[in-house]
C-alpha positions as CSV (number, residue, x, y, z in Angstrom):
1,X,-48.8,28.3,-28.0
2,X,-48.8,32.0,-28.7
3,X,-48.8,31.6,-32.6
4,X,-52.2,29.0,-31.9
5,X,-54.6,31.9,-29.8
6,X,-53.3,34.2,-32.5
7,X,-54.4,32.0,-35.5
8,X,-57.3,31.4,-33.4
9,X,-57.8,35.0,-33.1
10,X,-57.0,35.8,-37.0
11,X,-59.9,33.5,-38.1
12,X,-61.9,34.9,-35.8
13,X,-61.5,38.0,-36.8
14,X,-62.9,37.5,-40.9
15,X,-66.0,38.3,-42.4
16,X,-68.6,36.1,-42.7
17,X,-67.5,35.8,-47.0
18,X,-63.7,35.4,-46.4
19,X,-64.7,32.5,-44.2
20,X,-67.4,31.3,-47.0
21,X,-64.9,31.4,-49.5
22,X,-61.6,30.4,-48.1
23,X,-64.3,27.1,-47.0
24,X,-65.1,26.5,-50.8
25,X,-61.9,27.0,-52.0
26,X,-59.8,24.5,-49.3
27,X,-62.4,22.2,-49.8
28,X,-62.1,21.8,-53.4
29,X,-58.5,21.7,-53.1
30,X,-58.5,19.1,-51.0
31,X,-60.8,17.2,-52.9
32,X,-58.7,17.6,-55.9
33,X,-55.8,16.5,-54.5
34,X,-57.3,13.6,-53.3
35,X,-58.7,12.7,-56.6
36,X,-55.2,13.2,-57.8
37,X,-53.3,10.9,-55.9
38,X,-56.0,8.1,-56.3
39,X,-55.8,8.3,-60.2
40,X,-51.8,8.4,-60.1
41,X,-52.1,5.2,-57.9
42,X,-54.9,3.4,-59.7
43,X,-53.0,4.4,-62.8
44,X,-49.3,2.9,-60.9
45,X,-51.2,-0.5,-60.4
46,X,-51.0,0.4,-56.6
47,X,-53.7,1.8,-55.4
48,X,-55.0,-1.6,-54.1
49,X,-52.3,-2.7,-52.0
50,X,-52.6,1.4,-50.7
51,X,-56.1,0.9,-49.7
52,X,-55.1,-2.3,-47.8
53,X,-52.6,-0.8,-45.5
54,X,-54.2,2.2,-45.3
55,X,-55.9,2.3,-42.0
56,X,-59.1,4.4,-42.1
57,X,-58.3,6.8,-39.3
58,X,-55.4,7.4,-40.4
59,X,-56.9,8.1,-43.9
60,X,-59.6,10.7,-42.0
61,X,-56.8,12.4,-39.8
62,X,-54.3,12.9,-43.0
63,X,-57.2,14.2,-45.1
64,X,-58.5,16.6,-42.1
65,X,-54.6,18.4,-41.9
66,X,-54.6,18.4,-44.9
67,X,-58.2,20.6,-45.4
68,X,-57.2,22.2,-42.3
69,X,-53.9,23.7,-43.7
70,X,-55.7,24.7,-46.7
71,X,-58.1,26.1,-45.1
72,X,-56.0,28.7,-43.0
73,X,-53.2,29.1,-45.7
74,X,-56.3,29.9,-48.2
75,X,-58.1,32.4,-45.8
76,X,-54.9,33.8,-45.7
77,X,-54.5,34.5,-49.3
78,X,-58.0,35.5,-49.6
79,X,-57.3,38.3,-47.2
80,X,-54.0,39.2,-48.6
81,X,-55.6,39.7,-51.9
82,X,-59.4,41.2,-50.9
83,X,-63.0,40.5,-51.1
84,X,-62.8,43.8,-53.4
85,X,-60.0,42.4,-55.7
86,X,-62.0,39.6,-57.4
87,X,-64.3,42.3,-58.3
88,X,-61.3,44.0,-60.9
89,X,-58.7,41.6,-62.5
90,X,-56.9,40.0,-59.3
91,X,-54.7,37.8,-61.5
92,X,-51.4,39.1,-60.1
93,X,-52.6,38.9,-57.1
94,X,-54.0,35.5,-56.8
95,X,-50.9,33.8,-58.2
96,X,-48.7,35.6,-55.7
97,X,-51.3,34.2,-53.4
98,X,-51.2,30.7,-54.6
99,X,-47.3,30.8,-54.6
100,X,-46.5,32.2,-50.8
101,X,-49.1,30.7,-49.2
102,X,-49.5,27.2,-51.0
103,X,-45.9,27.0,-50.0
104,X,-46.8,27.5,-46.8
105,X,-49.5,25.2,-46.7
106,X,-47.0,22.4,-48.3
107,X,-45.1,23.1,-45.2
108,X,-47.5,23.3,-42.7
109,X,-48.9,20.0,-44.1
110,X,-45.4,18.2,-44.4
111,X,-44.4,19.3,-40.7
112,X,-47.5,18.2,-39.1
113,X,-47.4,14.6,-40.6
114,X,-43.7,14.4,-40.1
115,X,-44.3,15.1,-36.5
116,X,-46.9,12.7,-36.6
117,X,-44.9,9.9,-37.7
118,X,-41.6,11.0,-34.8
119,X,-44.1,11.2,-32.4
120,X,-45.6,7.3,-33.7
121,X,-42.4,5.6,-34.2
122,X,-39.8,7.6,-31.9
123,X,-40.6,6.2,-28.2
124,X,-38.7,3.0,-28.1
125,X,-38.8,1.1,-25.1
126,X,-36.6,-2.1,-23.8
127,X,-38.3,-5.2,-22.8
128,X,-38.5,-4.4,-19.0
129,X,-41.0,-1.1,-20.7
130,X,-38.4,1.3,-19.7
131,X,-37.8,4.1,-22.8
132,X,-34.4,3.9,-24.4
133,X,-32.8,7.2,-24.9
134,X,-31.0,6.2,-28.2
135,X,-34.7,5.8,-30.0
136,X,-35.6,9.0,-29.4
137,X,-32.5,11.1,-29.9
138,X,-32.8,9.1,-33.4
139,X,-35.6,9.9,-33.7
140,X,-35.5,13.5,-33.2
141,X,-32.2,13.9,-35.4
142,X,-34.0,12.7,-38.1
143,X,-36.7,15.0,-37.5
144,X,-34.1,17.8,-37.8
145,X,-32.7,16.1,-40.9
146,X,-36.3,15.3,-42.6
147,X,-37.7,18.7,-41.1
148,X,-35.3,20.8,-43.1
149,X,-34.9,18.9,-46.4
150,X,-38.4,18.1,-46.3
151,X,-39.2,21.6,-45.9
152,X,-37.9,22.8,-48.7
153,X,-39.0,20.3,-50.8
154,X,-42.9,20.6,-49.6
155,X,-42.2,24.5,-50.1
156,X,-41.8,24.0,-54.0
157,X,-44.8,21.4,-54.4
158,X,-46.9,23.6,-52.9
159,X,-45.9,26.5,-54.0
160,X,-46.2,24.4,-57.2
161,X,-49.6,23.4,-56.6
162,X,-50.8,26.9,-55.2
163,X,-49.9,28.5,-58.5
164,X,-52.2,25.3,-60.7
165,X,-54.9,26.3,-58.2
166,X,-54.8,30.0,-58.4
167,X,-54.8,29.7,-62.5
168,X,-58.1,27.3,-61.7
169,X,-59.8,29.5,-59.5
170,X,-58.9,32.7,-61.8
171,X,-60.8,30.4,-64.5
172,X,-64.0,29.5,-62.3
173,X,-63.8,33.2,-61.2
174,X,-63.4,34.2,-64.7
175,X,-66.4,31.9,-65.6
176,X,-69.1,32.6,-62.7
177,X,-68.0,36.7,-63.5
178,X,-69.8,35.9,-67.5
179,X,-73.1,33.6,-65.8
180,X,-74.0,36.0,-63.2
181,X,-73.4,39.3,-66.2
């Protein structure tokens, strides 16, 4: 719990603009990504038969780690880099940025669904109700397995996806720079 009060303690600690900004940034993120996976699906013929099994809370709670995880892993980067570096040219800096801590944030994300979905689907029980140890020693090797593999794996996508985004924020940053000159 010690790595919680001190990520706690870390966002308490930012100015009133990291917080501003790391906000508009993980929200648009989100939102994009979102957007993204609903046009691949509508585009795959699925997305209807997605929408149908989708259960709305689940939908909320997915979309809120997922904001939430941006949201830390971008007022991260943001205070890697600097308020004052977005006042020169922070390009090297943003997409070192986007790469270490959209990798993160892959990771972050991947771990909490994947411990989600052990902590759903892992507690087997017999008929009498008592808990069978075989389901959740199962369960919990393939959450070593998954937790690994799927590490890595959610490591290059968002590392992947944290570069696309700093080269889109450089551009709106680029962009609001010339309107306010």
């Amino acid at each position: 719990m010690r790595w919680l009060t001190s990520s706690i303690a870390f966002v308490r600690g930012r100015s009133a603009a990291e917080l501003a900004l790391a906000f508009a940034l993980s929200t648009f993120q989100a939102g994009a990504l979102v957007v993204l996976i609903v046009a691949l699906l509508f585009r795959g013929g699925s997305l209807g038969e997605t929408l149908d099994d989708l259960d709305t809370s689940v939908g909320v709670a997915v979309f809120a780690w997922l904001w939430l995880t941006g949201f830390f892993c971008t007022l991260k980067a943001v205070v890697r880099m600097g308020l004052q570096s977005l006042r020169d040219d922070p390009l090297p800096d943003m997409l070192a940025g986007g790469i270490v801590w959209g990798g993160a944030n892959g990771v972050l994300f991947f771990l909490g669904v994947l411990l989600a979905l052990v902590l759903n689907g892992g507690a087997t029980f017999d008929s009498e109700g008592e808990p069978v140890l075989a389901g959740a020693v199962s369960a919990l090797a393939f959450a070593m397995v998954a937790g690994v593999i799927g590490s890595v794996v959610a490591w290059v996508f968002g590392a992947a996806a944290g570069f696309v985004f700093a080269v889109v924020h450089r551009v709106l940053l680029q962009f609001a720079k010339a309107v306010v000159a």
